[in-house]
VMD Tcl script that draws the C-alpha trace (Angstrom):
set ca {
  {-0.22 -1.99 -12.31}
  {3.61 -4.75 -11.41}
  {4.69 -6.59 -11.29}
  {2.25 -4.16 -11.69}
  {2.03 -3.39 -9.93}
  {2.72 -5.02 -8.46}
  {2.01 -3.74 -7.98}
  {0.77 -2.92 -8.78}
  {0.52 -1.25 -3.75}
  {-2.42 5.29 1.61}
  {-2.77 8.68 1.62}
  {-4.61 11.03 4.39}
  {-8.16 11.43 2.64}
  {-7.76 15.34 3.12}
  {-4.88 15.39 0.56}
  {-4.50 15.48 -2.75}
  {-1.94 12.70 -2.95}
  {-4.70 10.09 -2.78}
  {-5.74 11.01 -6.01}
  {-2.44 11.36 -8.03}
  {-1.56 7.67 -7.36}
  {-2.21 6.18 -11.15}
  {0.64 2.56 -12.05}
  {0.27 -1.47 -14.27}
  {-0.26 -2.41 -22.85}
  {-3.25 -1.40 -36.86}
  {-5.77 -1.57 -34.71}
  {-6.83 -5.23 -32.55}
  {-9.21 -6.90 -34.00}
  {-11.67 -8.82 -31.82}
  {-14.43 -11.02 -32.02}
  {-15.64 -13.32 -35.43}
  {-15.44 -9.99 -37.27}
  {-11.89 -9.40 -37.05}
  {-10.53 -12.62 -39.31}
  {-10.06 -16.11 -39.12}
  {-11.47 -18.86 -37.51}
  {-14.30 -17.95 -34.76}
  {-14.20 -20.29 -31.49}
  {-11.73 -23.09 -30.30}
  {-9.41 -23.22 -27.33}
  {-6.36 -21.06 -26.59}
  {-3.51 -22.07 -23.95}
  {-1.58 -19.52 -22.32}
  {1.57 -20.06 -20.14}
  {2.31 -17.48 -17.68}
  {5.56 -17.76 -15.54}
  {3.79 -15.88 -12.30}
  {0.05 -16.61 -11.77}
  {-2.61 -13.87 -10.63}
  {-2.21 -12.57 -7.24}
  {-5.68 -12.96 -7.60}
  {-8.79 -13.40 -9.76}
  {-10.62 -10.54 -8.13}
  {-10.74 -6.67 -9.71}
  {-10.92 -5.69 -6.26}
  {-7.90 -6.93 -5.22}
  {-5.17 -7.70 -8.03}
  {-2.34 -5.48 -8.92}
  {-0.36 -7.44 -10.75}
  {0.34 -7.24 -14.31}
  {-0.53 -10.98 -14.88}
  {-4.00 -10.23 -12.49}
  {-4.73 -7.22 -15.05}
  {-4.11 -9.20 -17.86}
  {-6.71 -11.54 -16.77}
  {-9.41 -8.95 -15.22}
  {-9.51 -6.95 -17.94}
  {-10.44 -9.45 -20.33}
  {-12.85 -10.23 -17.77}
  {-14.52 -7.29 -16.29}
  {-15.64 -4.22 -17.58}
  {-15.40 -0.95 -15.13}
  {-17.29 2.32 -15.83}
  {-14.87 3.62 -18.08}
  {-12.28 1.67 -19.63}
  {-9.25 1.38 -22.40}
  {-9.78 0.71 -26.14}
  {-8.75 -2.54 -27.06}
  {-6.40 -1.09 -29.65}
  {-3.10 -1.50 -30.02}
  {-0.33 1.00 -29.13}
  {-1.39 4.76 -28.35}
  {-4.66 4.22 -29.24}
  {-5.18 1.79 -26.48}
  {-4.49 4.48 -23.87}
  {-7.56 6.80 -24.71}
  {-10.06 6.33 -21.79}
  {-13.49 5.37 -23.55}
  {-17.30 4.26 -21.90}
  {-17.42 0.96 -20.41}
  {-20.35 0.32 -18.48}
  {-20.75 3.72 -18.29}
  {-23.21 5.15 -21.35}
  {-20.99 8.24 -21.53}
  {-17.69 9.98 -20.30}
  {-18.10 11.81 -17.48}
  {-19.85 15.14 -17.19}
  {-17.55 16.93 -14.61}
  {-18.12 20.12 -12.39}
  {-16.17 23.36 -12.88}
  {-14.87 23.06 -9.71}
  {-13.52 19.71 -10.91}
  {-14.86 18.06 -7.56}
  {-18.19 15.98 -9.30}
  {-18.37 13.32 -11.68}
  {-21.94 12.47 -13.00}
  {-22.43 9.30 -14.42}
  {-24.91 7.28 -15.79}
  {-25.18 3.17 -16.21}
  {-26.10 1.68 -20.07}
  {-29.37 -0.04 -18.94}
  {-30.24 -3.91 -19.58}
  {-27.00 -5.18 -18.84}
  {-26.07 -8.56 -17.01}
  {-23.28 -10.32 -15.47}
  {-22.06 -13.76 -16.75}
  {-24.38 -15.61 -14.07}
  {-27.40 -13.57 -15.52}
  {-27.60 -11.06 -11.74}
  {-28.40 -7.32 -13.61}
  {-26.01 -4.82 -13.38}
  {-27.08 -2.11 -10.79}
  {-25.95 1.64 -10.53}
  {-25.14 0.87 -6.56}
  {-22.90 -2.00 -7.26}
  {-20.17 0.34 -8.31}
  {-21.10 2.03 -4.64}
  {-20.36 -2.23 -3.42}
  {-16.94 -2.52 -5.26}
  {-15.32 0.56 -3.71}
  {-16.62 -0.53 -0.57}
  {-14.83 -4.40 -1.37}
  {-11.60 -2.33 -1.52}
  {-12.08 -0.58 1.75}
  {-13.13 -3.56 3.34}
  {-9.91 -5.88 2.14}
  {-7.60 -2.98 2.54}
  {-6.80 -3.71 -0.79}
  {-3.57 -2.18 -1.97}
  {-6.06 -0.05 -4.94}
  {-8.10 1.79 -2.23}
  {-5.31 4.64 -2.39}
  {-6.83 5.52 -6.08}
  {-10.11 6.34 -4.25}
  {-9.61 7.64 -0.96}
  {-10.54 11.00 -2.41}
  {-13.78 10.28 -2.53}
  {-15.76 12.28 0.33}
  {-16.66 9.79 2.78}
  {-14.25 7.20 2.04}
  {-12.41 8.02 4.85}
  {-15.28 7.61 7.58}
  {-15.83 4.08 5.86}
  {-12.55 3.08 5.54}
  {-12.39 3.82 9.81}
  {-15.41 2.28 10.53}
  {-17.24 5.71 11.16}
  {-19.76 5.23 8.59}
  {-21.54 2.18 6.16}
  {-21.45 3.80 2.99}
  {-19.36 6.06 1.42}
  {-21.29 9.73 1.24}
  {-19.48 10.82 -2.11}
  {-21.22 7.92 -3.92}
  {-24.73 8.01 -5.02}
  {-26.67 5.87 -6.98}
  {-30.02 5.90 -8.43}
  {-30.85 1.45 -9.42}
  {-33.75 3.22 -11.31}
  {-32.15 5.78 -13.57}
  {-28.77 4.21 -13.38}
  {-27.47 7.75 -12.29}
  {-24.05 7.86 -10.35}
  {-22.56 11.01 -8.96}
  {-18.86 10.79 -7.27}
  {-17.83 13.65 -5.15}
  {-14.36 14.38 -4.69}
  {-12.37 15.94 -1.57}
  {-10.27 17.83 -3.83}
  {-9.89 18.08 -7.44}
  {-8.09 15.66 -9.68}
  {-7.20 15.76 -13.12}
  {-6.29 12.21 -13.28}
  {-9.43 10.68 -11.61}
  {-10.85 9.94 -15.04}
  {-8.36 6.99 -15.33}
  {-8.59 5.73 -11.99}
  {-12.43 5.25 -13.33}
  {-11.29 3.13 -16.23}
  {-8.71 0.84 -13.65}
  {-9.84 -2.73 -12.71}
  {-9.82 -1.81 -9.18}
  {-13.79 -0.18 -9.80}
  {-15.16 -2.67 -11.89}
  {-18.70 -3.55 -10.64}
  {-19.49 -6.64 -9.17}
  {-22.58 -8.16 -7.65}
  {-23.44 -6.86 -4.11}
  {-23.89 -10.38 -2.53}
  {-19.70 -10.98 -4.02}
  {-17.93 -12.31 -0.94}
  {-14.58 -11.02 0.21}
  {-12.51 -13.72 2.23}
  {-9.22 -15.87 1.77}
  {-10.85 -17.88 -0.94}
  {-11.55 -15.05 -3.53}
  {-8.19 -16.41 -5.94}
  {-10.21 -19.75 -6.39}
  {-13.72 -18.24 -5.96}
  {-13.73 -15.23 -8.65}
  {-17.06 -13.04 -9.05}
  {-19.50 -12.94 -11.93}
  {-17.99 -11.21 -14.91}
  {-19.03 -8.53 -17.06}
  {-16.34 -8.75 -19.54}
  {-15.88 -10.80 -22.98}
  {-14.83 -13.88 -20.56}
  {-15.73 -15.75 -18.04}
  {-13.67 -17.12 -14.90}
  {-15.07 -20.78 -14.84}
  {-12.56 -22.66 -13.11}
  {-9.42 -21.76 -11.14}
  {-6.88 -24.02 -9.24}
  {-4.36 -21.36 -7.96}
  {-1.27 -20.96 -8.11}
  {-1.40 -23.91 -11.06}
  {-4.11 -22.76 -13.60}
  {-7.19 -21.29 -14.72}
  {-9.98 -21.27 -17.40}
  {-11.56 -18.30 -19.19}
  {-14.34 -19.01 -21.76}
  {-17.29 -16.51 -23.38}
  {-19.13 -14.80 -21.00}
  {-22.88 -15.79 -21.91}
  {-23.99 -12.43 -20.97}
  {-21.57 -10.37 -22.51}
  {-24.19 -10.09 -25.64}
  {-26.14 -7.56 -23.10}
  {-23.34 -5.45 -22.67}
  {-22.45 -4.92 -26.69}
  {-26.58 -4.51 -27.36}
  {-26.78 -1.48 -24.41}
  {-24.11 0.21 -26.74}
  {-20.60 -0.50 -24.84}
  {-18.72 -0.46 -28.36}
  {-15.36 0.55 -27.57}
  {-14.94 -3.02 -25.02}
  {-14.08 -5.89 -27.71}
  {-15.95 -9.01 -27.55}
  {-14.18 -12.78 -27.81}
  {-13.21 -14.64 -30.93}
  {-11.89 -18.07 -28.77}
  {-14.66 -20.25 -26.86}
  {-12.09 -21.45 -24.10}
  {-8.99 -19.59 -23.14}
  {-6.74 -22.42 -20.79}
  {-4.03 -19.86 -18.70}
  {-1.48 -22.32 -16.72}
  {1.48 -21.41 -14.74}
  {5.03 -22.34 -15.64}
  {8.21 -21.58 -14.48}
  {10.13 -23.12 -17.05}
  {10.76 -20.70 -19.54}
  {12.65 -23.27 -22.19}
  {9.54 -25.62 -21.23}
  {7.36 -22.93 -22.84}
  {9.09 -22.02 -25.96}
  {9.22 -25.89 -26.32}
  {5.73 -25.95 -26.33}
  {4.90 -22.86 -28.44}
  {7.32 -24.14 -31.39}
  {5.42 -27.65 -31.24}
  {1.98 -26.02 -30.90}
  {0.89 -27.35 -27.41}
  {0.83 -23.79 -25.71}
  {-0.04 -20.95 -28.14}
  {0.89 -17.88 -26.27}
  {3.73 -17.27 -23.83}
  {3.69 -14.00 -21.34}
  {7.29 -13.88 -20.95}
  {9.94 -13.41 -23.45}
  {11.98 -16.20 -24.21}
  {14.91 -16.02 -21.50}
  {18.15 -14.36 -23.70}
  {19.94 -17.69 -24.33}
  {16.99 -18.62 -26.61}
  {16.26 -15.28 -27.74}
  {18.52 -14.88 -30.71}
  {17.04 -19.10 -32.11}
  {13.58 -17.69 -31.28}
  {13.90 -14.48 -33.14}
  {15.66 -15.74 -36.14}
  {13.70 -18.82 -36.64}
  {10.42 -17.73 -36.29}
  {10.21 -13.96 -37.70}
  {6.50 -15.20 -38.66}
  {5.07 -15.14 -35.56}
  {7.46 -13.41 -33.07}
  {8.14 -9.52 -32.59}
  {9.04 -6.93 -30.19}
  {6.63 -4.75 -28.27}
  {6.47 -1.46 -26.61}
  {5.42 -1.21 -22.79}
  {6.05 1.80 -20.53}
  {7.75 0.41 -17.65}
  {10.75 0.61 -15.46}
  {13.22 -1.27 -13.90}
  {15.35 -0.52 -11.03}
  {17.60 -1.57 -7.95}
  {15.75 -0.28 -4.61}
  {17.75 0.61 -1.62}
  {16.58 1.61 1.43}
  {16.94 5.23 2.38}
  {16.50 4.71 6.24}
  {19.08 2.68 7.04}
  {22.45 2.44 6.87}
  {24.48 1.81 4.17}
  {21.88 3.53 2.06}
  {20.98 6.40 4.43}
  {23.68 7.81 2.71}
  {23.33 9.79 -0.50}
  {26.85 8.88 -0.93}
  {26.73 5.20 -1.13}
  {22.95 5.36 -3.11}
  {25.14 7.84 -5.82}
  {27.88 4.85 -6.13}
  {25.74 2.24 -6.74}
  {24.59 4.24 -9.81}
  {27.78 4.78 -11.02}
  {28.57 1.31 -10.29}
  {25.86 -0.29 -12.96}
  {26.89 -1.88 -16.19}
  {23.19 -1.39 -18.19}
  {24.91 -3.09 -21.15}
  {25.55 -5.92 -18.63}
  {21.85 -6.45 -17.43}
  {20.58 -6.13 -21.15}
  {22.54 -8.90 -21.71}
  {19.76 -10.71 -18.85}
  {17.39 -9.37 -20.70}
  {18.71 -10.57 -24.61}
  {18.85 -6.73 -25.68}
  {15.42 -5.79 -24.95}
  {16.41 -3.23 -22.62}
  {16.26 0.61 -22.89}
  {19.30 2.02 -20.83}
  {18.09 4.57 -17.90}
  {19.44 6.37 -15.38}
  {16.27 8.00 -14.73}
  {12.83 6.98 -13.17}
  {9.97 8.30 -15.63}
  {10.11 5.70 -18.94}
  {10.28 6.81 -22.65}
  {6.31 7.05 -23.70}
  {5.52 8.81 -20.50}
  {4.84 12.46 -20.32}
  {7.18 14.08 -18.83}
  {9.98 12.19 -19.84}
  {12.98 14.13 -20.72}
  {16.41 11.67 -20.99}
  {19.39 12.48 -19.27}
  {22.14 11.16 -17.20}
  {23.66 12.38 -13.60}
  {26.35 8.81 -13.20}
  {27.49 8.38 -16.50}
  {29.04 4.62 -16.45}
  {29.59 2.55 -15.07}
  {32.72 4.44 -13.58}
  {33.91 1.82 -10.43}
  {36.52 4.02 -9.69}
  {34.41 6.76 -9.28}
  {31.96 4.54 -7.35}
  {34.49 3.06 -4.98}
  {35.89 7.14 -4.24}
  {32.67 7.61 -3.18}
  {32.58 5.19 -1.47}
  {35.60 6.16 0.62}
  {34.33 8.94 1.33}
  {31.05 8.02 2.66}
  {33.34 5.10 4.23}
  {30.00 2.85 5.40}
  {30.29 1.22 8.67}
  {27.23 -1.49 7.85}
  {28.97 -3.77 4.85}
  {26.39 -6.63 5.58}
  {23.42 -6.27 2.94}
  {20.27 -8.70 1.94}
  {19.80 -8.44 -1.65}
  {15.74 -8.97 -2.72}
  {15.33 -10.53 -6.03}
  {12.35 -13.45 -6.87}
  {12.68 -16.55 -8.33}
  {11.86 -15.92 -12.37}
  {14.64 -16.56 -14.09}
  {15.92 -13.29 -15.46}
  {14.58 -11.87 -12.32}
  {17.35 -13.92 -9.99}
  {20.27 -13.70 -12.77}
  {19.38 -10.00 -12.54}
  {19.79 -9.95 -8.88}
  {22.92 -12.38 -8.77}
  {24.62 -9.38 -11.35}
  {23.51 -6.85 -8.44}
  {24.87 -9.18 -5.62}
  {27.94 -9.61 -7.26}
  {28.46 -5.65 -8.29}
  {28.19 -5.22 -4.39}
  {30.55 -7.83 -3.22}
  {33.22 -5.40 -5.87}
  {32.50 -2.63 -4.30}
  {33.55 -4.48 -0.85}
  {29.86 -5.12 0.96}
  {28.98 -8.45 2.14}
  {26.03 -8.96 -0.12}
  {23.59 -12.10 0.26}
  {21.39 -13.06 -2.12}
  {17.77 -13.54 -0.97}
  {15.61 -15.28 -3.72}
  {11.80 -16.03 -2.67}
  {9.15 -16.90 -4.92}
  {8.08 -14.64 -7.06}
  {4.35 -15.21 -6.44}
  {4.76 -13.55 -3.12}
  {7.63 -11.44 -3.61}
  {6.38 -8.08 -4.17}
  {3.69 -8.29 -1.14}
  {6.64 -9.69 0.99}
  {9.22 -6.70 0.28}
  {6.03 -4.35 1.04}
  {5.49 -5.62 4.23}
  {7.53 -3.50 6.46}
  {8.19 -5.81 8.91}
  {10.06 -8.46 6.76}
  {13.46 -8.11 8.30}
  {16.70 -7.40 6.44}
  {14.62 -5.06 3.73}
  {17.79 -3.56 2.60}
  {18.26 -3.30 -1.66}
  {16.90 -5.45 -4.25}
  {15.03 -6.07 -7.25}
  {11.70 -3.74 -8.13}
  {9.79 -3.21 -11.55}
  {7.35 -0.75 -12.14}
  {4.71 -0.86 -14.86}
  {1.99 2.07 -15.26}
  {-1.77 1.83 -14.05}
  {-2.31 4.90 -16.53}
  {0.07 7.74 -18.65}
  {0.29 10.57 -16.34}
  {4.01 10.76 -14.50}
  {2.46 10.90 -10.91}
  {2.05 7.24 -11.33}
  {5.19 6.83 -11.15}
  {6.41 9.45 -8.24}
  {3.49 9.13 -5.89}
  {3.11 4.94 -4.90}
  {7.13 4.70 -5.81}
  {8.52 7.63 -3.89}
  {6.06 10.12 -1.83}
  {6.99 9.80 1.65}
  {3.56 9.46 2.40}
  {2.95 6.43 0.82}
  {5.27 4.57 3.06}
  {2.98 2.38 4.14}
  {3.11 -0.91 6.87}
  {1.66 -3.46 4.10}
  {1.13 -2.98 0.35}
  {3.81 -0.98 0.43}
  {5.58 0.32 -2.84}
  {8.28 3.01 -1.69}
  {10.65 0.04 -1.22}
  {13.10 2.82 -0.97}
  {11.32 4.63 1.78}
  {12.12 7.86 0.00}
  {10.83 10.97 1.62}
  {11.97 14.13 0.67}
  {9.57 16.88 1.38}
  {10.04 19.63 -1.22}
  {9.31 16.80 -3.68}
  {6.30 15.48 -2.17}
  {4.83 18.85 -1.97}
  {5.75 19.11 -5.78}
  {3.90 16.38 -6.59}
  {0.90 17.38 -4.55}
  {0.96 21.41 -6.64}
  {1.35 19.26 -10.14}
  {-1.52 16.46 -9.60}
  {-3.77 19.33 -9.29}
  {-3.16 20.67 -12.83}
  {-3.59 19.53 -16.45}
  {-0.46 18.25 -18.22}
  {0.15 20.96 -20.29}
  {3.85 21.33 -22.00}
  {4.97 23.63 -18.77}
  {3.52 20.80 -16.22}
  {5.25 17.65 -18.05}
  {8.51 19.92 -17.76}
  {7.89 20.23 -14.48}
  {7.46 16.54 -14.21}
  {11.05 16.22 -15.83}
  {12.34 18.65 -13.57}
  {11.01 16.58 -10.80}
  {12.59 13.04 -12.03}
  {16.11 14.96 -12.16}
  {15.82 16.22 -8.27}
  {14.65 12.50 -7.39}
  {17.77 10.91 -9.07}
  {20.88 14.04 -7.51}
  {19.56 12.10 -4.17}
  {20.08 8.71 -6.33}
  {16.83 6.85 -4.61}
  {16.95 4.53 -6.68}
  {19.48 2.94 -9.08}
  {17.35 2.44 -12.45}
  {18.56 0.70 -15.21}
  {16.64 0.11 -17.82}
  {12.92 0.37 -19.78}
  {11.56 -3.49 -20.86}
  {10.23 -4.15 -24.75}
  {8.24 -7.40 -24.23}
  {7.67 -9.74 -27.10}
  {4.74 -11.50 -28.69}
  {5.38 -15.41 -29.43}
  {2.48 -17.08 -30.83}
  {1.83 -21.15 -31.44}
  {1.35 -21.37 -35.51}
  {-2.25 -22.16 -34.45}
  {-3.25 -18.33 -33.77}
  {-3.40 -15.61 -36.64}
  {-0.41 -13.01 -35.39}
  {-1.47 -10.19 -37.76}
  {-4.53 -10.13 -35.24}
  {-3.34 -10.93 -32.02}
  {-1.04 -7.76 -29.75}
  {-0.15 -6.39 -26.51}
  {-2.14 -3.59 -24.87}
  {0.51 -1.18 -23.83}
  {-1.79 -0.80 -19.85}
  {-2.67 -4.25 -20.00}
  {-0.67 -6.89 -21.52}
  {-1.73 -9.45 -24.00}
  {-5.19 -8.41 -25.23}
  {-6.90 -12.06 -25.07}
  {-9.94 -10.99 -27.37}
  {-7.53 -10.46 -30.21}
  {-6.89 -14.01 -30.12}
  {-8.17 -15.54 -33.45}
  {-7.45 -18.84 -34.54}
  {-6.36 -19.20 -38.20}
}
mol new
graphics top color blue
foreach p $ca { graphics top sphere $p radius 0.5 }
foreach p [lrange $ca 0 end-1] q [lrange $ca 1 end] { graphics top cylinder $p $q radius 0.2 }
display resetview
């Protein structure tokens, strides 16, 4: 979720919005079945490390690349490549749910036998203990479950449990109640945020260098944030796979090495002499063009469902004006930023990505038109020229927001860059009171296909929230929001996901954003790994269990 989600992160627990929030992805092989050489070490450069190493608290694409390679919730994803890896499938769960006609119950039950990767068993109840761990840290994923009946009384202090959650350690039985319901909760089951974990798990400060037992293919052994971290098999996993969890893919690797580096050139250096065999990020554009030609082998594009877009804030002035927000739009050069990007970017004037349903292309500002921007500009004739532009410090991330600043100082504002690190960046701009929270760089990536992923956290005036924040834009535009409350209700048939393109179209006449593009990542592999085997989940990132060494 991303940054996923950065995401990646409340809703009154009486309304439906709590449940529509949803976004962080041939077939992946896995395991000594799928080809090559079983066992050995893998090392992985990332250029942001995990917020943290905890399902109950990361929502950040590079946290939910590691987690789910590490922990295994009720439900889960396949570990397939493309489409296939969005179908929700068991997990720790023996079965998908069974679900009342009222849509309101989910009955679950646990496979029995199974262990976590320091040998505690897996209990019914500690599902019950990792909602609770959300409540508790006010972690930005406890909007998925709010819903629940009694979630609210916990989350205030009002009760010690949660009363729509109950669990039978015997029979393995687990029955969620719902407040109202949700066609989407099904996939808020299969998101990292509800992955078990053992009931004596501590939540403090220390959990990114403390992470819990795992229940996934890997193991967290060692972790020395923000510099680097160690994965290797989970000696338990075997219980999992023998109570019949089939669809979660086991390791190939022993020893997975993940280690953070800014240095983009540093790490195509090292994939093209074999000292780091996987890279997160693509190769920044100035390397691109070398990377792709040279090494066709082992280097290719791949699809993600994601979008990128300026923020501006809709409370304040300039940007309290439709106006100015509708000029900015106009303003963008897309070619120009998929030049940061080395041509991996889908154009967009719109906020729902191609892959999504509900997505339906069109553009309100064709562009970029400055003389169209700068009339309206007269005519909304701002008296606040000063702006902060937010961008972090990843390399295409602060070339992307230098092209912003600079498209702002043409248009006549005094724009100032402000670049902070990008480990902290998105929790910073979702902190309400950071001063000067004015326009700037945002990226979303899905936590699950369905379109209210994308409206609800990103633009439901609800959701604009003190911390954890993710309406940078502070949108609120009631007719919308009460939209998206009537659609979350219903199934996505062909007249709801037109619905849901209607809805993107009224978003974008009141220009709440300026987007600008969809993301295709890449996959660049050290000659060490087989690349017919290895991919990118299209939720989840790089799927670590289809690493195989040749």
């Amino acid at each position: 979720m991303g940054t996923l989600r950065r995401a990646v992160t409340v809703v009154g627990i009486t309304a439906i919005a709590a449940w529509g929030v949803t976004g962080c992805g041939g077939k992946g092989g896995t395991g000594a079945g799928a080809g090559g050489k079983a066992g050995g070490d893998v090392n992985v450069t990332l250029t942001s490390f995990p917020d943290y190493v905890d399902p109950q608290l990361s929502y950040t694409v590079e946290g939910w690349e590691v987690l789910w390679n590490t922990y295994v919730p009720l439900l889960t994803y396949k570990h397939q490549k493309g489409a296939d890896g969005t179908a929700v499938v068991p997990g720790l769960a023996k079965d998908m749910p069974q679900v009342s006609e009222d849509g309101k119950v989910y009955k679950l039950t646990l496979r029995p036998n199974m262990k976590y990767s320091d040998g505690t068993p897996i209990k019914a109840s500690d599902f019950t203990h990792a909602i609770k761990r959300l409540f508790k840290a006010n972690s930005g994923g406890s909007v998925f479950y709010e819903g629940i009946v009694g979630a609210g009384d916990f989350a205030d202090g009002k009760a010690d449990t949660i009363s729509g959650i109950v669990t039978d350690d015997n029979t393995g039985d687990i029955t969620i109640t719902l407040e109202k319901p949700n066609g989407t909760f099904t996939n808020v089951l299969g998101l990292m945020f509800a992955a078990p974990v053992p009931p004596t798990t501590p939540l403090d400060k220390e959990a990114t260098n403390n992470p819990p037992p795992s229940s996934g293919p890997f193991v967290i052994t060692k972790v020395d944030a923000p510099n680097s971290l160690t994965m290797e098999r989970n000696p338990n996993f075997k219980t999992v796979k023998d109570a019949g969890a089939t669809e979660v893919a086991d390791a190939s690797v022993d020893k997975i090495v993940v280690t953070q580096n800014k240095n983009n050139s540093a790490q195509v250096t090292g994939i093209e002499q074999n000292t780091i065999d996987y890279m997160n990020d693509p190769p920044d554009a100035d390397r691109l063009p070398e990377v792709k030609a040279k090494f066709s082998d082992r280097f290719r594009f791949e699809d993600s469902i994601n979008t990128y877009y300026f923020w501006m804030n809709n409370q304040q002035a300039p940007f309290n004006d439709v106006k100015v927000r509708q000029a900015i739009n106009y303003a963008i050069d897309p070619e120009a930023l998929n030049r940061v990007f080395g041509g991996r970017l889908h154009a967009t004037q719109q906020i729902l990505p191609p892959g999504m349903p509900g997505y339906d292309e069109y553009k309100l500002y064709p562009g970029p038109d400055m003389d169209k921007a700068k009339a309206l500009l007269a005519e909304a004739n701002p008296a606040d020229k000063d702006i902060t532009v937010w961008t972090d410090d990843e390399p295409d991330r602060k070339r992307i927001g230098q092209y912003y600043q600079d498209l702002l100082k043409e248009l006549g504002f005094n724009a100032q860059l402000k670049v902070i690190s990008g480990d902290t960046y998105f929790q910073t701009i979702g902190n309400l009171s950071t001063p000067d929270l004015d326009t700037g760089f945002a990226d979303w990536f899905q936590d699950f296909p369905h379109p209210d992923d994308f409206f609800r956290p990103l633009l439901n005036g609800a959701n604009i929230l003190p911390t954890n924040n993710n309406n940078y834009s502070q949108a609120k535009i009631e007719a919308n929001d009460a939209k998206q409350d009537e659609l979350v209700q219903q199934q996505l048939t062909d007249e709801v996901k037109k619905q849901y393109a209607e809805l993107d179209k009224a978003y974008m006449e009141q220009a709440v954003w300026a987007p600008y593009g969809n993301e295709q990542f890449t996959t660049f592999l050290s000659d060490r790994l087989n690349f017919d085997k290895s991919y990118r989940h299209l939720l989840f990132s790089q799927d670590f269990t289809s690493f195989v060494l040749k």
